[in-house]
N, C-alpha and C positions, 0 to 999 in steps of 0.2 A: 533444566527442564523446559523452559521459555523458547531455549536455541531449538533445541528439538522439538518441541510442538511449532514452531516455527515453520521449520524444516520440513517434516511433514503437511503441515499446510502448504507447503509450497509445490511442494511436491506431486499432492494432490489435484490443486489446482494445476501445475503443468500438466499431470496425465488427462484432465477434464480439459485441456484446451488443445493434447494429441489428437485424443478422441473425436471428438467435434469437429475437427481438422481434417481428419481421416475419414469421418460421417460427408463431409463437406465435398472434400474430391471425389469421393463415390460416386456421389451422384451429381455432380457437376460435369466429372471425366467423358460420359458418355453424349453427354451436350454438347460439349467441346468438340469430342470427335466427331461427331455429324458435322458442326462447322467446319472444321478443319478442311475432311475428306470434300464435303462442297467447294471446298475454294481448292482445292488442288487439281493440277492436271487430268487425264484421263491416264497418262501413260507412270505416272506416281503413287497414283490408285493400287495399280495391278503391281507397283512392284513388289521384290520379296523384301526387301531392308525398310520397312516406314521409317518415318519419323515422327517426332513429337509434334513437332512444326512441320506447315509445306515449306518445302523449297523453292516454292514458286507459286505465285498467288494469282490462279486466273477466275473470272466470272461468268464462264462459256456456259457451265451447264444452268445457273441462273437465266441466262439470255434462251436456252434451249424451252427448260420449265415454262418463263414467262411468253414467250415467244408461241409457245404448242406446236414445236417442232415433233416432237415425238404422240404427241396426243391427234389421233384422225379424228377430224370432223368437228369435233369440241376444245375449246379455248382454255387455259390456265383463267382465265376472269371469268367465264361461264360456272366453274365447278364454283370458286371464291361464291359469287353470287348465292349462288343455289347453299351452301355450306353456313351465309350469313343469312340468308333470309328461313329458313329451316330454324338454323340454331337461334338467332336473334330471337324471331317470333316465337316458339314455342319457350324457351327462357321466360319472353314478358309473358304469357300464360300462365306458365308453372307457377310462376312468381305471386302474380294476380291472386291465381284460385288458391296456393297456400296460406296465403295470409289472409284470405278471409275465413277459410277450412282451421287453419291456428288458431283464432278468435274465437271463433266459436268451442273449439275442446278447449279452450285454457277459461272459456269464459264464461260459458252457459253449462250447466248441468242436467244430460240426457241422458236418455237410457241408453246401456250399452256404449257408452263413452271411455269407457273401460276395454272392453271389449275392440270397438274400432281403432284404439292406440295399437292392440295387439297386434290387430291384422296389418297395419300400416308395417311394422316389425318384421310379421311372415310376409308382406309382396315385396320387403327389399331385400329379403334374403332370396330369394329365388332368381335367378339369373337369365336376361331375358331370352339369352339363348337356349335355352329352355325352354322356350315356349313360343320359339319364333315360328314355328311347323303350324301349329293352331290360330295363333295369331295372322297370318297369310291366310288362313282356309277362313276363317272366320271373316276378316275384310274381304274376301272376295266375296263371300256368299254376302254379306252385308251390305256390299256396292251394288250387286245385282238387285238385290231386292228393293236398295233405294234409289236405285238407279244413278247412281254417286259413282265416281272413280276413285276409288281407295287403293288402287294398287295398282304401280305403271308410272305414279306419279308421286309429289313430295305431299301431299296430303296426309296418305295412311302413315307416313314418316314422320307426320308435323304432330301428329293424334298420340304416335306412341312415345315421342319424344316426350310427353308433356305427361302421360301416362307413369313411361320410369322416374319422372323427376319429381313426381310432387308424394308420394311419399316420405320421403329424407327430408326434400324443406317443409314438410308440412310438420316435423319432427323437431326439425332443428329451429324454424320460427314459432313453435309451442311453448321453446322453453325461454325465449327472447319474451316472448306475451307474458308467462305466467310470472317472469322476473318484474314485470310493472307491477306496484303498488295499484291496488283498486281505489284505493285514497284519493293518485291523483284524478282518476279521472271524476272521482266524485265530487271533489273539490271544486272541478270544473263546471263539472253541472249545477252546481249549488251557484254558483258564479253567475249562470244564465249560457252557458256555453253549448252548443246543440252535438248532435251527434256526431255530425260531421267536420265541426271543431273539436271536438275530444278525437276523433280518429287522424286527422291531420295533425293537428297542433301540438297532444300530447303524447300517442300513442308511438304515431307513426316514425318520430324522431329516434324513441327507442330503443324500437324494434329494428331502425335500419341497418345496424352492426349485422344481427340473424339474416334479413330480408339478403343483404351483399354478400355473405357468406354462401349464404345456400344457391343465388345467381350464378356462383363462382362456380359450384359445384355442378349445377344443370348444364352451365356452359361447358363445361370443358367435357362434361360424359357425351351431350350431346354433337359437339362439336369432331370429337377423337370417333364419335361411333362408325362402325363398318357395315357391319351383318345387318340390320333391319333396313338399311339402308341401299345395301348392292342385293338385299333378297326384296323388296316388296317395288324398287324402280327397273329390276328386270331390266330389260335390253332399251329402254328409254335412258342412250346416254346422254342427252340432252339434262336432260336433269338428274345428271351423276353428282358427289359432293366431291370434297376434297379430298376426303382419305380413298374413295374409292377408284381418284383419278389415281392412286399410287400404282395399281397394276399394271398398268400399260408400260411402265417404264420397266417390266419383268418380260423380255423376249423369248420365243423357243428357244434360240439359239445364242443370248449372250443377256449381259444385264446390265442397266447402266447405272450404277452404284452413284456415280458422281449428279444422275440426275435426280435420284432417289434422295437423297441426302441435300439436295440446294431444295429440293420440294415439300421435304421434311422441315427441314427451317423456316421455311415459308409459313407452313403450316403452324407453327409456335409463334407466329407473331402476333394476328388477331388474339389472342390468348393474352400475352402479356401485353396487349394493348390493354382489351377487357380488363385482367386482371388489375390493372393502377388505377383505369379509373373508377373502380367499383371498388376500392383499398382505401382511395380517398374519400367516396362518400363514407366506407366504414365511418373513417378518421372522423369525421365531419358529424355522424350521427351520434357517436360517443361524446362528442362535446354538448350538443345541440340537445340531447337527452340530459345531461348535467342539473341536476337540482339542488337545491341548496337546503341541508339540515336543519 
């Protein structure tokens, strides 16, 4: 009986590590193949036999992308720019006003608090593209009247960016606050500690696992976004982002898949930059939160 439950355990666990194996190449394969097809020729591209691997490893369409051979008028560093100052600054916003928007539902009790949970609920279920038609009419007639340019420009881009993100982190650093004992902080103020030492010293540690979390998440939505982005900066390519430089390399009459794919790559690296060092504050705030029983 021992051999066989044995066996079966083993078993099990092989199939739980096929699985996972097979989860793993899914969605790795497709990552690959962008890099692959970036470093391969133009004329291996089109053939009809791929292969797993190039057969030859060139970095032309990298030199193309970087270079703005194919982009008129505006630079592969121009859209970069525009794409980190967009995404960066509205992230530190979102971020800012969720965690003080969390404190207060996890920590004060108001009317309708209940209530406001919900609707934070219903505005992230709704899809912005949904609602980008009114949202353009509304900034426009809004710029006019404040004599502000909301549209043409990374402005009304920088306002809605921070709009869809603070929702979710206002959700997901709710539940980071309400995991702190109210103990500690009172303990602190019993202590002599002021407010702004309870929010730095005990609070703020953490909550920073949630606060990197939900960064991560602002970043990358706003980072990958397209439509609010190529609808409200209009024919100002000047301050196009990066995904929206991706068209140009779409011609009437042919497509350059090889530049498509070295731009695409590109495109994922700010990302997994962001992504480690915001992984390692997690790391950092889970310790530095650490209390002793």
């Amino acid at each position: 009986m021992n051999n066989v439950y044995r066996l079966r355990k083993r078993l099990g666990r092989g199939g739980a590590y096929l699985a996972a194996l097979a989860v793993f190449i899914f969605a790795v394969f497709p990552v690959y193949w962008v890099l692959a097809t970036a470093l391969r020729p133009t004329g291996e591209i089109f053939t009809r036999e791929p292969t797993l691997f190039p057969r030859e490893i060139t970095f032309e369409h990298f030199e193309r992308v970087l270079s703005g051979v194919l982009i008129p008028g505006t630079s592969f560093w121009s859209f970069l720019t525009n794409s980190l100052i967009v995404t960066v600054g509205s992230v530190a916003f979102a971020a800012l006003l969720a965690l003080l928007a969390a404190i207060a539902v996890a920590r004060f009790k108001f009317k309708l608090r209940s209530a406001f949970i919900i609707m934070l609920l219903v505005i992230q279920m709704v899809p912005v593209e949904a609602l980008i038609i009114s949202l353009f009419i509304n900034f426009f007639h809004l710029g006019n009247a404040l004599d502000l340019e909301l549209v043409g420009n990374l402005t009304g881009v920088f306002v809605i960016y921070i709009a869809v993100a603070l929702p979710i982190t206002i959700l997901m650093i709710r539940n980071f606050v309400s995991a702190v004992p109210k103990e500690l902080e009172e303990a602190a103020a019993i202590d002599g500690a002021s407010g702004w030492t309870i929010f730095w010293r005990i609070l703020m540690p953490l909550v920073a696992p949630g606060l990197a979390a939900a960064s991560i998440f602002a970043f990358i939505t706003a980072w990958n976004e397209f439509l609010v982005a190529f609808t409200f900066l209009q024919n100002n390519t000047g301050a196009y982002t990066l995904p929206i430089s991706l068209q140009y390399y779409f011609g009437a009459v042919s497509i350059e898949w090889g530049s498509i794919m070295a731009a695409s790559t590109l495109l994922t690296v700010p990302v997994m930059i962001f992504f480690l060092f915001v992984q390692r504050r997690m790391v950092s705030g889970l310790t530095m939160g650490a209390v002793k029983g």
